[in-house]
HTML snippet that shows the backbone in 3Dmol.js (N, CA, C, O; Angstrom):
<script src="https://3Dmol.org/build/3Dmol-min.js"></script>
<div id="view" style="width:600px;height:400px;position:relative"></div>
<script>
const pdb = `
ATOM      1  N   UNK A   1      78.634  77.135 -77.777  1.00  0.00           N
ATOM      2  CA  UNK A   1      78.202  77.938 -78.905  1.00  0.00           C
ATOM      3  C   UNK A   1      77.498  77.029 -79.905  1.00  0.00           C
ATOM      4  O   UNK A   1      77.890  75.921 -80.271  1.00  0.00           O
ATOM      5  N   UNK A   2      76.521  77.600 -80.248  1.00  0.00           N
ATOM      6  CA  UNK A   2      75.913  76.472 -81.427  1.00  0.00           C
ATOM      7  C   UNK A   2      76.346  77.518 -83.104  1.00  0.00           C
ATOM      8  O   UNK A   2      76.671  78.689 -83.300  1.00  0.00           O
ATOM      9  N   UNK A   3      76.170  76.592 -83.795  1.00  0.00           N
ATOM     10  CA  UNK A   3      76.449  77.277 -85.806  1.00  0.00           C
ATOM     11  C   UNK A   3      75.492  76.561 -86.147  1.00  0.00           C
ATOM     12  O   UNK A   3      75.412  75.371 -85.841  1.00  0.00           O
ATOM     13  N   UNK A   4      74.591  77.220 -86.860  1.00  0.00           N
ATOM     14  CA  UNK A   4      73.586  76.538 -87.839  1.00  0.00           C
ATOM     15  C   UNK A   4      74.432  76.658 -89.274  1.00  0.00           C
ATOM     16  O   UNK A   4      75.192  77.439 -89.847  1.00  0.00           O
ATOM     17  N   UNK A   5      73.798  75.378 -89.469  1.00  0.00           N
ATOM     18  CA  UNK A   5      74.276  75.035 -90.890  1.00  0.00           C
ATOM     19  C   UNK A   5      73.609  75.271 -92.198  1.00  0.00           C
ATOM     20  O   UNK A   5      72.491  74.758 -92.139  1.00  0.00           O
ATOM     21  N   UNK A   6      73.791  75.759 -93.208  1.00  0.00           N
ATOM     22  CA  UNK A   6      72.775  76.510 -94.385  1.00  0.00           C
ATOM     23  C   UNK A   6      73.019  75.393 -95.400  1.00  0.00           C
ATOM     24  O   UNK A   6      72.098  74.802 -95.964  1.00  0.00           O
ATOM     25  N   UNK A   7      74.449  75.115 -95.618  1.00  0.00           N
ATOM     26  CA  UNK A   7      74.206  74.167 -96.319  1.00  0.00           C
ATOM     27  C   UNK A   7      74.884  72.110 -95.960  1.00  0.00           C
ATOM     28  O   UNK A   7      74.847  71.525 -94.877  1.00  0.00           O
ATOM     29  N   UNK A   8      75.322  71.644 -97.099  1.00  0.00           N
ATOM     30  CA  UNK A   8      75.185  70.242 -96.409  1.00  0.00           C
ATOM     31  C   UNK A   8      76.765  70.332 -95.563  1.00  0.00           C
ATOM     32  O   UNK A   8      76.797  69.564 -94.602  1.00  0.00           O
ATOM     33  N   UNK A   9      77.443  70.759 -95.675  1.00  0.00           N
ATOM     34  CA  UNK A   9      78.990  71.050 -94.682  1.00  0.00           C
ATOM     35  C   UNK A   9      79.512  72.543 -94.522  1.00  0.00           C
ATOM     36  O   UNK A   9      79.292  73.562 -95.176  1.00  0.00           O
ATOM     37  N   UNK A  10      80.225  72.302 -93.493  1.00  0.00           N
ATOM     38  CA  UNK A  10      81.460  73.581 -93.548  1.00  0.00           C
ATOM     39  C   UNK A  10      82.823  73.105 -93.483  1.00  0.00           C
ATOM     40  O   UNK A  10      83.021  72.010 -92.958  1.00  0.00           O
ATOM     41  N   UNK A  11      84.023  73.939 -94.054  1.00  0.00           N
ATOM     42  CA  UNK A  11      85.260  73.020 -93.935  1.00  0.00           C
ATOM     43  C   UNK A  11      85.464  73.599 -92.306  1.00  0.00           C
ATOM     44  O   UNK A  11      85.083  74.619 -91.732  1.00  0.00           O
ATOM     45  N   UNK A  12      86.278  72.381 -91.877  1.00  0.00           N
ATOM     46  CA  UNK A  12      86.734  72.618 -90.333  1.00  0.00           C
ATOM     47  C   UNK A  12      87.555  74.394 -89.622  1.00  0.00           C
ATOM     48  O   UNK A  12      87.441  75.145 -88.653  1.00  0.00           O
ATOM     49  N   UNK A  13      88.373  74.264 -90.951  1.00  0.00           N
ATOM     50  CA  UNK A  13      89.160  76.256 -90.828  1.00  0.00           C
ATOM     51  C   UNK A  13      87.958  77.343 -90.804  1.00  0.00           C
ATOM     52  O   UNK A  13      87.908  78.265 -89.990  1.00  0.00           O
ATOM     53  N   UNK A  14      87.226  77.158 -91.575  1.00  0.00           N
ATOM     54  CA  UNK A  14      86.234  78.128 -92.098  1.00  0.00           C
ATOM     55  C   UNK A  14      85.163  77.843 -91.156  1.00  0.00           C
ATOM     56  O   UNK A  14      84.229  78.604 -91.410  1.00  0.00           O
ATOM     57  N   UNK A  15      84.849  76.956 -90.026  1.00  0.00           N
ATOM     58  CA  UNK A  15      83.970  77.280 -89.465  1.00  0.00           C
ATOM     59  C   UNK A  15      84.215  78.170 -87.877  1.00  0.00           C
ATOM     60  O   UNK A  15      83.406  78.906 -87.311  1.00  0.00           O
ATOM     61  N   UNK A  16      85.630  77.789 -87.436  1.00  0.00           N
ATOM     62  CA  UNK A  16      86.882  78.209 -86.719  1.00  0.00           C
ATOM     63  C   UNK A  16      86.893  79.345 -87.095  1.00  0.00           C
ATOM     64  O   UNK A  16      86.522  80.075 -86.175  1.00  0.00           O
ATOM     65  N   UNK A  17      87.186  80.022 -88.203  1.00  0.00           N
ATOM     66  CA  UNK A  17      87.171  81.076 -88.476  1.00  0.00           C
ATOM     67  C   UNK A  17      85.680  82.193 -88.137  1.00  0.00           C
ATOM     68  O   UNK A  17      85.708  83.307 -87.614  1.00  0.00           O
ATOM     69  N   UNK A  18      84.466  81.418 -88.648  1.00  0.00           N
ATOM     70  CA  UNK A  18      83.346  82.421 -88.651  1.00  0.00           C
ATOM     71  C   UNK A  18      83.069  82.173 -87.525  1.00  0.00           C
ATOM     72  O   UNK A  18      82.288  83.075 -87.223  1.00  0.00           O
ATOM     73  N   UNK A  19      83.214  81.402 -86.499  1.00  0.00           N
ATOM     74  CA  UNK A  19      82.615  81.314 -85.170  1.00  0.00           C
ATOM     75  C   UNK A  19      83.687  82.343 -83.950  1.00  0.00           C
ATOM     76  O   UNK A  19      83.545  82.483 -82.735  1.00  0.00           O
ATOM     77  N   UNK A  20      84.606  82.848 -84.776  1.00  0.00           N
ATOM     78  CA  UNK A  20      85.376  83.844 -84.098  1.00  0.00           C
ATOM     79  C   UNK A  20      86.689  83.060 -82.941  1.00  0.00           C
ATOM     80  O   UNK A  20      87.661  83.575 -82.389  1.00  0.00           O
ATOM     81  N   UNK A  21      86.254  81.894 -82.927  1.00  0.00           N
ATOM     82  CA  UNK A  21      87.490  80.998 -82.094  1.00  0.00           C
ATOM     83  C   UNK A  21      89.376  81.531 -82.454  1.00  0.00           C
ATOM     84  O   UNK A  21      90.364  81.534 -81.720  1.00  0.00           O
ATOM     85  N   UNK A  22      89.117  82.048 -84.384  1.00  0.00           N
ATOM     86  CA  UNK A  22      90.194  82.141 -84.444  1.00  0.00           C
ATOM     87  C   UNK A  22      90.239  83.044 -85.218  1.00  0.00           C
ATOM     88  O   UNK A  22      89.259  83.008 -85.962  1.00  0.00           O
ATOM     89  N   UNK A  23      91.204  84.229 -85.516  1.00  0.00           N
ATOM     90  CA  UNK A  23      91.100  85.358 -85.703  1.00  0.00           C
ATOM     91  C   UNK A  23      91.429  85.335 -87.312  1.00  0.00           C
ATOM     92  O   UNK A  23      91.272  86.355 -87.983  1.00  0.00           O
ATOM     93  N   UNK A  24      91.915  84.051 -87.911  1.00  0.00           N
ATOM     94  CA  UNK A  24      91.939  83.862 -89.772  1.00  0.00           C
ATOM     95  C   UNK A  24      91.131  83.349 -89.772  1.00  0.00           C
ATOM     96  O   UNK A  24      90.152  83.249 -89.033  1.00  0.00           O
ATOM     97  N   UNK A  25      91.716  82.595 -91.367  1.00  0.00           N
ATOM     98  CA  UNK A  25      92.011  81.613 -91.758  1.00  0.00           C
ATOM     99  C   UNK A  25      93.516  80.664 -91.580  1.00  0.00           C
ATOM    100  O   UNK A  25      93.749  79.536 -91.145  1.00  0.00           O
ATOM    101  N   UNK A  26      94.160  81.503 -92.021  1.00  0.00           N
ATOM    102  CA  UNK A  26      95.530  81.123 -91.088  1.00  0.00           C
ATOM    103  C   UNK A  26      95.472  80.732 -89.717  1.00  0.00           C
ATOM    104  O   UNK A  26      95.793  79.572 -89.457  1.00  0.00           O
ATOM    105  N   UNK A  27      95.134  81.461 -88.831  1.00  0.00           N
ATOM    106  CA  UNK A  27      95.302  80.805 -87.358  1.00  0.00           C
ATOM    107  C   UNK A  27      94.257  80.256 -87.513  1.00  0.00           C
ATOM    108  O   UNK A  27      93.658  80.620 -86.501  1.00  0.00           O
ATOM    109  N   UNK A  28      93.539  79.588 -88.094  1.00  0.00           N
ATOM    110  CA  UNK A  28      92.383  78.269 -87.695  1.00  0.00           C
ATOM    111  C   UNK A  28      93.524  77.088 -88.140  1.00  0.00           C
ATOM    112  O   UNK A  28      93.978  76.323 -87.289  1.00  0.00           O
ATOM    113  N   UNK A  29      93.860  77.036 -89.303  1.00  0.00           N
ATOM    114  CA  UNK A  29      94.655  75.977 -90.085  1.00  0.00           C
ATOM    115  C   UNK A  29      95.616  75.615 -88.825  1.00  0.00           C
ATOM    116  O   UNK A  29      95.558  74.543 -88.222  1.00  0.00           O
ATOM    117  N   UNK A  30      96.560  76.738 -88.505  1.00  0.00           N
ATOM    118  CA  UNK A  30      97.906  76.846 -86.927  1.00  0.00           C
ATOM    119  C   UNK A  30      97.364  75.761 -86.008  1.00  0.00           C
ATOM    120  O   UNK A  30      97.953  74.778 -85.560  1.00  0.00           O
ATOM    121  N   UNK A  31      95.848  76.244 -85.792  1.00  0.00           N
ATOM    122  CA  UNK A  31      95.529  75.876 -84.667  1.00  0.00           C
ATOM    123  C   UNK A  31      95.072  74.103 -84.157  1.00  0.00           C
ATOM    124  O   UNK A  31      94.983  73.394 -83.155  1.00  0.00           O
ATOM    125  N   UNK A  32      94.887  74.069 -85.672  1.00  0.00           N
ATOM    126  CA  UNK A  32      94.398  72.447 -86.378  1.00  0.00           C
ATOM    127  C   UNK A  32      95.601  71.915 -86.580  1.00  0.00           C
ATOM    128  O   UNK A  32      95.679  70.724 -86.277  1.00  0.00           O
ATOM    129  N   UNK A  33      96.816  72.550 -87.104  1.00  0.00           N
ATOM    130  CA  UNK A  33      97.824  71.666 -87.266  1.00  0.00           C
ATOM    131  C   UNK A  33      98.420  71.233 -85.953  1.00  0.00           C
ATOM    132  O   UNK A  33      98.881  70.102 -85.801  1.00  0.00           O
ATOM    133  N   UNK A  34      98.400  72.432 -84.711  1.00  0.00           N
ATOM    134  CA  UNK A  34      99.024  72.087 -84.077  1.00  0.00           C
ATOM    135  C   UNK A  34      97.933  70.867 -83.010  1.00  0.00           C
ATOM    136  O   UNK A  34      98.244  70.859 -81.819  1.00  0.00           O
ATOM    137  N   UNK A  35      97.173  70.257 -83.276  1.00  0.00           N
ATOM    138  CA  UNK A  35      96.601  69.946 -82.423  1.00  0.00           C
ATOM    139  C   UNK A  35      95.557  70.098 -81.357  1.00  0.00           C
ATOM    140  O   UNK A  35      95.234  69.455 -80.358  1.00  0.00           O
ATOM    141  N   UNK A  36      95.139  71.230 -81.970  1.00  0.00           N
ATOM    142  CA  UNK A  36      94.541  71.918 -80.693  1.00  0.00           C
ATOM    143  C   UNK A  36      92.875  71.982 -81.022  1.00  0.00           C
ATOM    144  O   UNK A  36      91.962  72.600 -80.475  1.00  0.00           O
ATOM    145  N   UNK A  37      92.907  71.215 -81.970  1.00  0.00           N
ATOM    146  CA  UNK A  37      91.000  71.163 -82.255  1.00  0.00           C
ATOM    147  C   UNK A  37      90.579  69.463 -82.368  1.00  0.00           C
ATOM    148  O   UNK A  37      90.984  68.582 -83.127  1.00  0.00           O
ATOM    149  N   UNK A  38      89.713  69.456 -81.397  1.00  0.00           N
ATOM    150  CA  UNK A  38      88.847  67.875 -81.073  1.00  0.00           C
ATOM    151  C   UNK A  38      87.822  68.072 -82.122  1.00  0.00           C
ATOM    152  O   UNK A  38      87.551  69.245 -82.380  1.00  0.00           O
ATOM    153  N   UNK A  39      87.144  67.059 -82.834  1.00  0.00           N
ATOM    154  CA  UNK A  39      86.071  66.500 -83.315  1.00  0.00           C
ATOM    155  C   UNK A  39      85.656  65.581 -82.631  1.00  0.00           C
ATOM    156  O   UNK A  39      86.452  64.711 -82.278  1.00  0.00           O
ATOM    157  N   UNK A  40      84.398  65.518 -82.281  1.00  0.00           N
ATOM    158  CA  UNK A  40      83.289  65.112 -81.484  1.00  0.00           C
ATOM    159  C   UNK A  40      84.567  64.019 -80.687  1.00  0.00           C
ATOM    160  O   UNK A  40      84.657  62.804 -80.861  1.00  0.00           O
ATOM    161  N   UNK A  41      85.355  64.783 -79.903  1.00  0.00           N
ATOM    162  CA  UNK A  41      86.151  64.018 -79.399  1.00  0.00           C
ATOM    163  C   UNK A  41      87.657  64.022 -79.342  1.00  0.00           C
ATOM    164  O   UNK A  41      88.469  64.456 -78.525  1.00  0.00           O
ATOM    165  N   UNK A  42      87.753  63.365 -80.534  1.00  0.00           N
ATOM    166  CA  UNK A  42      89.352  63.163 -81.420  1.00  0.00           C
ATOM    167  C   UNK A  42      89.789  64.314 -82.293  1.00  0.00           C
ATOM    168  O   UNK A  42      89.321  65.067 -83.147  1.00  0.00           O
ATOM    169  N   UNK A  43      90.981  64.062 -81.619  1.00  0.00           N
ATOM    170  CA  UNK A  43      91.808  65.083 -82.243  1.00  0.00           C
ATOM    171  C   UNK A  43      91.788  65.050 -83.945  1.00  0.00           C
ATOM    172  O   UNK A  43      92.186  64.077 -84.585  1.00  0.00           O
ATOM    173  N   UNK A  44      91.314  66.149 -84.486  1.00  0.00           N
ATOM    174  CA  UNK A  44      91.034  66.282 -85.988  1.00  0.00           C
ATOM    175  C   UNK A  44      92.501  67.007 -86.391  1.00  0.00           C
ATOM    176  O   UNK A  44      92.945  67.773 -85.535  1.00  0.00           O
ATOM    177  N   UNK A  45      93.286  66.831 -87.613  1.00  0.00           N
ATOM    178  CA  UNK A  45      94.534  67.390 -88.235  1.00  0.00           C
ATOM    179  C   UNK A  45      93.649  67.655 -89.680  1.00  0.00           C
ATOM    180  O   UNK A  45      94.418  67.928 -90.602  1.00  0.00           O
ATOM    181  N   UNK A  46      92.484  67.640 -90.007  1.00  0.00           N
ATOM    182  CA  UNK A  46      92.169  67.657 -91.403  1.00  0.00           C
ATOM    183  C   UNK A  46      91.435  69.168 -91.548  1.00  0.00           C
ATOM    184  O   UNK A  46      90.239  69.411 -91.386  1.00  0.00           O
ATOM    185  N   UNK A  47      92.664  70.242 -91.951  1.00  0.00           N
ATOM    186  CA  UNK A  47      92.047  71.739 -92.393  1.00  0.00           C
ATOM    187  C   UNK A  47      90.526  72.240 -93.092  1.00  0.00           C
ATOM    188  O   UNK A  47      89.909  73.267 -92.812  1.00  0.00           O
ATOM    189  N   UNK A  48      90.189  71.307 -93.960  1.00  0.00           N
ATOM    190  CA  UNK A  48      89.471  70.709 -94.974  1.00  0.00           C
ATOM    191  C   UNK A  48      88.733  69.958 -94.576  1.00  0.00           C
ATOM    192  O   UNK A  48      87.913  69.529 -95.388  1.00  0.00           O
ATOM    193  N   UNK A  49      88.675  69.402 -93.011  1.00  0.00           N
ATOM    194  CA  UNK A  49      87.564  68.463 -92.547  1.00  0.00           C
ATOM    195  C   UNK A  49      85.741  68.663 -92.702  1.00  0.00           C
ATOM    196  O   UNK A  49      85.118  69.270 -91.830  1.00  0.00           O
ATOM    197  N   UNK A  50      85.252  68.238 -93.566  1.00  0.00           N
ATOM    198  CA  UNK A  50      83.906  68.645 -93.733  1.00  0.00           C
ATOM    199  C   UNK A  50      83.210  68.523 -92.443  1.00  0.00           C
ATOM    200  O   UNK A  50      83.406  67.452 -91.868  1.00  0.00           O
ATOM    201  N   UNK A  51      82.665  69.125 -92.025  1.00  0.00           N
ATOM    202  CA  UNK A  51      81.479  69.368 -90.852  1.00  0.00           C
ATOM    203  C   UNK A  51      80.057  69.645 -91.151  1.00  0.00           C
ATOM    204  O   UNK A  51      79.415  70.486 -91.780  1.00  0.00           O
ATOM    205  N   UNK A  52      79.811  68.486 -90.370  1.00  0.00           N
ATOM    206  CA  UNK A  52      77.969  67.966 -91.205  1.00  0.00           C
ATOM    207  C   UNK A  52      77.522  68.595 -89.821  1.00  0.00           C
ATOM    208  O   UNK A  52      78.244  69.222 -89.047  1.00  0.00           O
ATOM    209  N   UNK A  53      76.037  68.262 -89.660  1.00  0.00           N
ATOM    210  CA  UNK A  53      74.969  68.779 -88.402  1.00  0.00           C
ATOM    211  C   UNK A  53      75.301  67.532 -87.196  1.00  0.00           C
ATOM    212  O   UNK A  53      75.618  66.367 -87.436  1.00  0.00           O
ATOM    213  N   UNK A  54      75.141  68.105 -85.994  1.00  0.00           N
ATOM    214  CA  UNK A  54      75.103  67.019 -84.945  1.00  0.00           C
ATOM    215  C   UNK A  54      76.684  66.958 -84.750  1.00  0.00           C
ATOM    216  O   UNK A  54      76.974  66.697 -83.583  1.00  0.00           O
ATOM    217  N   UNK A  55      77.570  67.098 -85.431  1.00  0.00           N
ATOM    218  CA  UNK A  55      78.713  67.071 -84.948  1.00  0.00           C
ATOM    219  C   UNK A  55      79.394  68.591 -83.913  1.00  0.00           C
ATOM    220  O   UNK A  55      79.090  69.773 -84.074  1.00  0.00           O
ATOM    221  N   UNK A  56      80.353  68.003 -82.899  1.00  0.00           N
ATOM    222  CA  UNK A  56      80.856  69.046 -81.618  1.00  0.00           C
ATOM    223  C   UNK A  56      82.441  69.351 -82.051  1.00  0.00           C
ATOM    224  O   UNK A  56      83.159  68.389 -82.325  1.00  0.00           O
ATOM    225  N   UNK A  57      82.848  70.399 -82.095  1.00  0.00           N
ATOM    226  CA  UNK A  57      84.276  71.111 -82.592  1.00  0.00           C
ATOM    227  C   UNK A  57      84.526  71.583 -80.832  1.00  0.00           C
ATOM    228  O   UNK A  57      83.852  72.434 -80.252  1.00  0.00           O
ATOM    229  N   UNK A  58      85.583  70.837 -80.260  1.00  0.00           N
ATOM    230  CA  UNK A  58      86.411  71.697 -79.083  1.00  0.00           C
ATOM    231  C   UNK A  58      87.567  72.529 -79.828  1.00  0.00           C
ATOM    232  O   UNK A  58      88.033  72.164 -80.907  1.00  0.00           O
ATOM    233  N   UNK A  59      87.900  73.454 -79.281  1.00  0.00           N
ATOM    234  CA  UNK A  59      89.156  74.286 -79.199  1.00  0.00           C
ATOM    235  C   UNK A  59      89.572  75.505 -78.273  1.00  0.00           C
ATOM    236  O   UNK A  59      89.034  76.570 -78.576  1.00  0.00           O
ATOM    237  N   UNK A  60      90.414  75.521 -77.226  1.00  0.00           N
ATOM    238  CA  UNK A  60      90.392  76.495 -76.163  1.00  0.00           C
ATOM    239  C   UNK A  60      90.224  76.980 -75.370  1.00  0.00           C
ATOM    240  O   UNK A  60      90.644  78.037 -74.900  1.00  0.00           O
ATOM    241  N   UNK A  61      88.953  75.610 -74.817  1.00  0.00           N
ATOM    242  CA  UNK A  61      87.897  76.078 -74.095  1.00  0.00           C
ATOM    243  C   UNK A  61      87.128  76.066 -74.395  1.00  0.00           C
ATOM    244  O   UNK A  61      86.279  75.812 -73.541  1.00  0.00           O
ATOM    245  N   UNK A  62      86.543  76.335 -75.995  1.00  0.00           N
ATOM    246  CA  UNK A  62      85.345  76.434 -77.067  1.00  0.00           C
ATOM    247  C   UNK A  62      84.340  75.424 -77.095  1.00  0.00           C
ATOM    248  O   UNK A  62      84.951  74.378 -77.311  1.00  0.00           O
ATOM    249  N   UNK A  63      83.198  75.196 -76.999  1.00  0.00           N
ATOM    250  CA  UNK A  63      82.844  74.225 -77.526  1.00  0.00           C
ATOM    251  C   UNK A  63      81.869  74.891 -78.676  1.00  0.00           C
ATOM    252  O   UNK A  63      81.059  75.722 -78.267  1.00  0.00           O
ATOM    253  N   UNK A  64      81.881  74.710 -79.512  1.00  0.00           N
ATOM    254  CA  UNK A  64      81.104  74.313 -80.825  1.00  0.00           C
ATOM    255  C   UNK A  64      80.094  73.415 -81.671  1.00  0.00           C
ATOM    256  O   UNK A  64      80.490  72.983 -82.753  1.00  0.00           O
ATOM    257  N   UNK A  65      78.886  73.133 -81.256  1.00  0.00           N
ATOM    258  CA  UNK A  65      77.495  72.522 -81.565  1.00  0.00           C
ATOM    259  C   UNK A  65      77.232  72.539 -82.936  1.00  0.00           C
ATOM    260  O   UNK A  65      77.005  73.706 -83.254  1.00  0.00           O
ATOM    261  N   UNK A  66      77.153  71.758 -83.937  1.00  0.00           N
ATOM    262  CA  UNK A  66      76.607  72.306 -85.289  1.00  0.00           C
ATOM    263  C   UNK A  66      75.561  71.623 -85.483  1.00  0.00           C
ATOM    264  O   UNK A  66      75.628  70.417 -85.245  1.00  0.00           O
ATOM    265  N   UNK A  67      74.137  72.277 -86.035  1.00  0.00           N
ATOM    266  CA  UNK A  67      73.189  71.914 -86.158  1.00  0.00           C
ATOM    267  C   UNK A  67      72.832  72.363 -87.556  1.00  0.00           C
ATOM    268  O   UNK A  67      73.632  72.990 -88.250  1.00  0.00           O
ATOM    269  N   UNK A  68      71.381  71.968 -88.035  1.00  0.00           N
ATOM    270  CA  UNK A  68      71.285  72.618 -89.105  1.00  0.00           C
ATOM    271  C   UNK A  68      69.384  73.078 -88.963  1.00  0.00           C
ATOM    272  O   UNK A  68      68.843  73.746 -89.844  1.00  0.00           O
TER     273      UNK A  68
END
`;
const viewer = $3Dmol.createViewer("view");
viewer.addModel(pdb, "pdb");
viewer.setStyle({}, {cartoon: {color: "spectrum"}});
viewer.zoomTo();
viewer.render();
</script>
């Protein structure tokens, strides 16, 4: 899946959230605490993680492209 980006970040929950991966805000945060979301790789725990362009969000199976 790719997300274009409008402005200079998105927080990590809130992009989880609008990309439909997770059905809150709450279950994005669940899903981050428990481990279950990679940044371009590594396991991310930061709810609040800013997400710039060029960076890849796994979760579920998901993959997630952000461009701008």
């Amino acid at each position: 899946m790719k997300f274009k980006l409008d402005e200079e970040y998105i927080e990590l929950f809130k992009l989880l959230k609008v990309m439909g991966v997770a059905e809150s805000g709450a279950h994005a945060k669940t899903l981050i605490e428990e481990g279950q979301v990679k940044l371009n790789g590594e396991i991310e725990t930061r709810k609040r993680a800013k997400i710039v362009s060029g960076e890849r969000i796994e979760v579920g199976g998901e993959v997630i492209e952000v461009e701008s």
